[in-house]
C-alpha positions in Angstrom: 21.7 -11.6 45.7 18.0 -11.9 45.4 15.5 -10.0 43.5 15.0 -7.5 46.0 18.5 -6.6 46.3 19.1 -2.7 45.1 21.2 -2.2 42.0 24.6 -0.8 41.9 25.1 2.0 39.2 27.1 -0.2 37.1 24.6 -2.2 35.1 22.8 0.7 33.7 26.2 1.8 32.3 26.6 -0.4 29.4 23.3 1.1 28.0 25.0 4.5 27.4 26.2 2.4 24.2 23.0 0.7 23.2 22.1 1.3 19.3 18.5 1.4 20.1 17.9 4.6 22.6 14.6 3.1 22.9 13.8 0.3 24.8 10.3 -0.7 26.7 10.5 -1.7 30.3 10.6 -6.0 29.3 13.5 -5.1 27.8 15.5 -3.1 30.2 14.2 -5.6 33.1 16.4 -7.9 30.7 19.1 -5.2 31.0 19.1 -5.9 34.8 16.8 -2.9 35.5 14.4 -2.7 37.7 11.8 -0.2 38.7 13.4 1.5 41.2 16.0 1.8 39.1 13.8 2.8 36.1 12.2 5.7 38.9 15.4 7.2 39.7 16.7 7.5 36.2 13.1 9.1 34.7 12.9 11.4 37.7 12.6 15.2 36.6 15.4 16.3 35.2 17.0 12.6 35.0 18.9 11.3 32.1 15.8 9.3 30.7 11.9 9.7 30.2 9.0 7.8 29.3 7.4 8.1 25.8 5.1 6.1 26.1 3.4 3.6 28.8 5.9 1.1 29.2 8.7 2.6 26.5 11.4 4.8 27.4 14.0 7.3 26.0 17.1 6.4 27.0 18.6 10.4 26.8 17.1 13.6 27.6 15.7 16.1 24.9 12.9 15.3 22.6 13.3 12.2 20.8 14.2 11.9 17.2 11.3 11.2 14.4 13.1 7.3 14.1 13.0 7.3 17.9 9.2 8.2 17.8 8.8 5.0 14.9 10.2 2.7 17.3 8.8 3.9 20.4 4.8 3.4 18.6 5.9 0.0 18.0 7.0 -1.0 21.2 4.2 0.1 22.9 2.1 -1.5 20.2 4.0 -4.9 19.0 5.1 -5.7 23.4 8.0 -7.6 22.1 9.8 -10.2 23.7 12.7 -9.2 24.3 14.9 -12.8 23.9 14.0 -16.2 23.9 16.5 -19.6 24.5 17.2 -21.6 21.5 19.6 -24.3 21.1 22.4 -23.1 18.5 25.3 -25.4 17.5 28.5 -24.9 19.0 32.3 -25.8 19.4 32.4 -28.3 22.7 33.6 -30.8 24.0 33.0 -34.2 23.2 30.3 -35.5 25.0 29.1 -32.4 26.8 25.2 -30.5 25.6 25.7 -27.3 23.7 25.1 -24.5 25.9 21.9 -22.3 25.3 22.2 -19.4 23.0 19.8 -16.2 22.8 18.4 -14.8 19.3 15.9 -12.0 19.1 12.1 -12.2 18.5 11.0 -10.2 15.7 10.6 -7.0 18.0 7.7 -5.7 16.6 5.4 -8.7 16.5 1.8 -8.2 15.1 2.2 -4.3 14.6 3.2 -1.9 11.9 3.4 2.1 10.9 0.8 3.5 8.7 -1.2 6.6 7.5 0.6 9.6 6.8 3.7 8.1 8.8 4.0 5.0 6.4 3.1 7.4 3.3 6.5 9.7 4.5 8.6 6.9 4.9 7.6 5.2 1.7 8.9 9.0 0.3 5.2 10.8 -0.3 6.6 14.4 -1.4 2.5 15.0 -0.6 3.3 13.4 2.6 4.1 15.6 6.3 7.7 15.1 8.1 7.8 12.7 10.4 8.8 15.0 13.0 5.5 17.6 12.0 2.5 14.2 13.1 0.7 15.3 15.8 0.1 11.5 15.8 1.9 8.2 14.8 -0.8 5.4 13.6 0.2 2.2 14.7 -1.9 -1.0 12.7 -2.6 -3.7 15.6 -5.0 -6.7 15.4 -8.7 -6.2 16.2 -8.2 -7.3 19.6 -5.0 -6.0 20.9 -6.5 -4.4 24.0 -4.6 -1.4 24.0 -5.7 2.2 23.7 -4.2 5.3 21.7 -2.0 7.4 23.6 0.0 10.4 23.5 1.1 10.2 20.0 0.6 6.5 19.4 -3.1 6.2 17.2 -4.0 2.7 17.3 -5.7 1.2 14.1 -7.4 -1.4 14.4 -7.5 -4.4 11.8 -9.5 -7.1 11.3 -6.9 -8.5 8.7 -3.5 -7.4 9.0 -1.2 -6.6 5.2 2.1 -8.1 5.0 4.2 -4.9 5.8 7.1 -3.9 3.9 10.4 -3.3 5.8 11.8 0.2 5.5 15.5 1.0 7.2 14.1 -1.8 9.9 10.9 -0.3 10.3 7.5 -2.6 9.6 5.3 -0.3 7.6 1.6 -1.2 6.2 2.0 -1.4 2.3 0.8 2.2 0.1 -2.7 1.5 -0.8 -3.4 0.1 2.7 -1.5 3.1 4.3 -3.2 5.5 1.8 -6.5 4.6 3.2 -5.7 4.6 6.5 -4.3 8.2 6.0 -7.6 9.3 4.4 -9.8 8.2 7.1 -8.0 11.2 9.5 -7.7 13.8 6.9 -10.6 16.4 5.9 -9.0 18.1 3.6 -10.0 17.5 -0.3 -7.0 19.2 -1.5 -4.6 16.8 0.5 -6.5 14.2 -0.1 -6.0 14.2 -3.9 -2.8 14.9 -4.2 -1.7 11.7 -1.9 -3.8 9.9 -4.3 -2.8 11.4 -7.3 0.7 10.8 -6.6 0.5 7.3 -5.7 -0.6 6.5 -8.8 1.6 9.1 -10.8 4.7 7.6 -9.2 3.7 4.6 -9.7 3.0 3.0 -6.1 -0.2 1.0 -7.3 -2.8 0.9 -9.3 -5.9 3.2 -9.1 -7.8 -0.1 -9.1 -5.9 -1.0 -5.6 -6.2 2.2 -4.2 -9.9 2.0 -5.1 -11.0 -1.5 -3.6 -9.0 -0.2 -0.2 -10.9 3.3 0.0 -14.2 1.1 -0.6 -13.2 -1.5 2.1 -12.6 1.2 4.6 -16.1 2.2 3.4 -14.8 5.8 2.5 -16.3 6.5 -0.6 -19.1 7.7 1.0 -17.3 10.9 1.9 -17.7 13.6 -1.2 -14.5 14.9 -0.8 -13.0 11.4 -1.3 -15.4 10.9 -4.2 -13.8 14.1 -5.4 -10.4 12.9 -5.0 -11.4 9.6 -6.6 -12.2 11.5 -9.7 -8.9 12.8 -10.3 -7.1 9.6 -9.4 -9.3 7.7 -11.8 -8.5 10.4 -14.9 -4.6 10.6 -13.5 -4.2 6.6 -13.7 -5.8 6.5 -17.2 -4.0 9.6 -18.9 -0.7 7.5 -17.4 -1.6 4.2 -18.6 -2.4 5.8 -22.0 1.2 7.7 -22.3 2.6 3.7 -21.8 0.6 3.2 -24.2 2.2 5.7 -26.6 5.4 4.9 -25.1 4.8 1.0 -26.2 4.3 1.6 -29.9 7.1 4.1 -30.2 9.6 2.2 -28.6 8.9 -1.2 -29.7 8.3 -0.2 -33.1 4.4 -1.1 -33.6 2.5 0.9 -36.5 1.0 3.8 -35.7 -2.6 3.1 -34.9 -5.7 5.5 -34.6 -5.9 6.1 -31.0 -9.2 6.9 -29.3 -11.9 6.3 -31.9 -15.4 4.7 -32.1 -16.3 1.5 -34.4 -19.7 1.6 -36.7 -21.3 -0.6 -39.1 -22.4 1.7 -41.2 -25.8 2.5 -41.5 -25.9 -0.2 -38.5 -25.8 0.1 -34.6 -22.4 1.4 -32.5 -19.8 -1.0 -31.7 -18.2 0.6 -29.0 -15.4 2.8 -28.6 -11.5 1.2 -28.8 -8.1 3.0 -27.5 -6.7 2.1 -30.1 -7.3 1.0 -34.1 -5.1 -0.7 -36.6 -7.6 -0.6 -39.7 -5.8 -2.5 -41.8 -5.2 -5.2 -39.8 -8.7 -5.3 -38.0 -6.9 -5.1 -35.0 -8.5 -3.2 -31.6 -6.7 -2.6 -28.0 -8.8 -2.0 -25.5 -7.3 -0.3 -22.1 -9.4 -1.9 -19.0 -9.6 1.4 -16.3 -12.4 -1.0 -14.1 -12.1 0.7 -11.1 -14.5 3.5 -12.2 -17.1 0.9 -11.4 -16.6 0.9 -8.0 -17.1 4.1 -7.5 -20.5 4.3 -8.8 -21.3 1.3 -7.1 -20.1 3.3 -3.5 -22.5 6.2 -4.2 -25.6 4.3 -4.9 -27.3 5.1 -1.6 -26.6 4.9 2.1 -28.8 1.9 2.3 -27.3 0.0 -0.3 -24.7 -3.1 0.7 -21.9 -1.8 -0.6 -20.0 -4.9 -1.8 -23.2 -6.5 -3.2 -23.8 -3.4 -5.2 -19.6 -3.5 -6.4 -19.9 -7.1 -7.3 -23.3 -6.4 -9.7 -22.1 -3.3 -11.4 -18.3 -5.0 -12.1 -20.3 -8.1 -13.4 -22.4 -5.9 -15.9 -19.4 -3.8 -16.9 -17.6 -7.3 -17.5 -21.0 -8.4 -19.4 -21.3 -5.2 -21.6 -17.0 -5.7 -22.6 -17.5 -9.3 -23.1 -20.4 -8.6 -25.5 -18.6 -6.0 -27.1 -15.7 -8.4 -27.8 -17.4 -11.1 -28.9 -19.6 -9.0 -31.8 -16.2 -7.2 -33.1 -14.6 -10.8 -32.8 -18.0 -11.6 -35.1 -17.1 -9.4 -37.2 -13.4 -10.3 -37.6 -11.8 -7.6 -35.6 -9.1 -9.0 -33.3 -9.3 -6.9 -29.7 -6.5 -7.1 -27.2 -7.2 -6.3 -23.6 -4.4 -4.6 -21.5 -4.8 -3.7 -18.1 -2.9 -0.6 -16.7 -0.6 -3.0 -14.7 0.3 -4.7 -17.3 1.4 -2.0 -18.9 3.4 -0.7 -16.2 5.2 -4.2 -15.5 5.9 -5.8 -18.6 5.7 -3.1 -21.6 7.6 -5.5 -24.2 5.5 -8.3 -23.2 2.4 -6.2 -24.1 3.8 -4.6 -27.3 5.0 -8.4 -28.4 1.2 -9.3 -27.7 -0.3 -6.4 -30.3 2.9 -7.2 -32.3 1.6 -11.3 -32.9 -2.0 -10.0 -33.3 -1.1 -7.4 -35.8 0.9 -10.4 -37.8 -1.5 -13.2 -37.2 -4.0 -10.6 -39.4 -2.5 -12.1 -42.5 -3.6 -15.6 -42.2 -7.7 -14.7 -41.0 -10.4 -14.1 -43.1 -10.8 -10.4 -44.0 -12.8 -8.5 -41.7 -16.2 -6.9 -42.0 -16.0 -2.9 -42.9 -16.5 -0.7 -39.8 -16.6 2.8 -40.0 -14.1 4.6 -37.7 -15.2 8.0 -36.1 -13.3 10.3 -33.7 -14.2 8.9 -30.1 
């Protein structure tokens, strides 16, 4: 038999059992189909039907929201399909071991994102899988393939380590979140994929932030907007851990939100929180504010050069903060929002050692505290 020889029925058989009811032409050519074969069995009213160029549906009917997944990545990723690699086995004596098959990774150098990712990463904010007009796809720069039917190519010039969901390679939250917000015009849904990313605890606002900004979407009021909200949501939740922190680690209660004066001298700066006795300050770092204003500077205005200069003289004006209440004798401890959320003993034991170590300083200068 020779390439050219017509296939029997039989061959096409075994595929009635195949896990994966989706399967691109390499792969059924491995299967021992060829493309008359593949013809006959996508014909009108045929048992299969093509999804996508060069990825089929091995059933009639409309394909399942999984089978959808797998088809965009196909058509994306062009898998291998196998590849020979020696693998030990039981032989004989003397004779080679005999050439074993193992699978490529099928979905090489392509991964869901957008509002598909955000679904299967469980967004309630987030559309069915089934409802997506369109599933985006994240390829390399220069794949050279085009979006089609309900494959939307997006292209990436650096591409995220994905996560693995029920097999599926999908582009991490704050990557997929901007992604999502470059197609969407709506404010409202907007914020409240934001808003729950951060209110779930996905990521950061910080994250989220820097990956709007990259995708140069801050330029966009409605994102702005949205911005706004997620800023205020991821401080108003980084503050409640820290309420949760001193109640359930024990701390003294502190004076929370409040502004330190010399008195009859110049403002020292607001704290989030204040143990007067102990001179001790904790200050909640919610930086990400300062890419935002940096974003909305002007069109004409290099966006990252603009980010780096008003991070730097936010850093400068906390830094000189610090070190004048340090001056003065006032211990300040700085806790990021992460921090809080990954390792909430670590940070109360933190306040805890500075709150002790109070004994054995000199006393601190007198500061008026005032509501902040």
């Amino acid at each position: 038999m020779n390439h050219n020889t017509p296939l029997s029925p039989r061959p096409l058989q075994h595929l009635d059992d195949c896990r994966q009811r989706v399967l691109s032409a390499a792969q059924l050519r491995a299967h021992g189909v060829n493309s008359a074969a593949l013809n006959e069995q996508c014909r009108p009213g045929g048992p299969w039907q093509q999804l996508l160029p060069g990825v089929y549906l091995l059933h009639p009917g409309p394909p399942t929201a999984d089978e959808r997944l797998h088809a965009v990545l196909l058509y994306a990723g062009r898998p291998q399909t196998r590849t020979a690699v020696a693998v030990p086995t039981q032989t004989t004596p003397g004779e080679p071991h005999p050439p074993q098959t193992t699978p490529q990774a099928p979905y090489a150098n392509a991964m869901i994102t957008g509002l598909a990712a955000l679904a299967l990463h469980r967004f309630v904010s987030a559309p069915p899988l089934l409802s997506l007009d369109r599933v985006d796809v994240m390829v390399p720069r220069t794949r050279r393939l085009r979006s089609t039917g309900f494959a939307r190519l997006v292209r990436s010039h650096g591409m995220p380590t994905p996560q693995r969901i029920s097999g599926v390679p999908v582009a991490p939250v704050p990557r997929a979140l901007a992604d999502a917000v470059a197609q969407l015009d709506d404010a409202g849904a907007v914020r409240r994929l934001l808003t729950e990313a951060v209110r779930d605890g996905h990521c950061e606002p910080a994250v989220v932030v820097r990956e709007l900004n990259q995708a140069r979407l801050l330029t966009r009021p409605h994102v702005v907007d949205a911005v706004d909200s997620l800023l205020a949501e991821g401080r108003a939740i980084a503050e409640d851990r820290m309420y949760e922190m001193v109640r359930e680690y024990g701390l003294p209660d502190p004076l929370w939100n409040v502004d330190l004066r010399l008195p009859g001298g110049p403002h020292l700066g607001g704290v989030d929180a204040y143990w007067p006795d102990q001179a001790v300050a904790v200050e909640l770092d919610t930086s990400p504010s300062s890419r935002l204003r940096s974003s909305n500077a002007g069109p004409n205005a290099p966006r990252h050069e603009l980010q780096e200069e008003s991070d730097g003289l936010e850093w400068s004006e906390y830094a000189r903060k610090r070190e004048h209440l340090e001056r003065l004798g006032v211990t300040v401890v700085h806790i990021t929002p992460r921090k809080l959320r990954e390792s909430l003993e670590q940070q109360a034991t933190v306040v805890r050692t500075a709150l002790m170590a109070s004994a054995d300083r000199e006393p601190a200068a007198y500061v008026m505290v005032l509501p902040h």
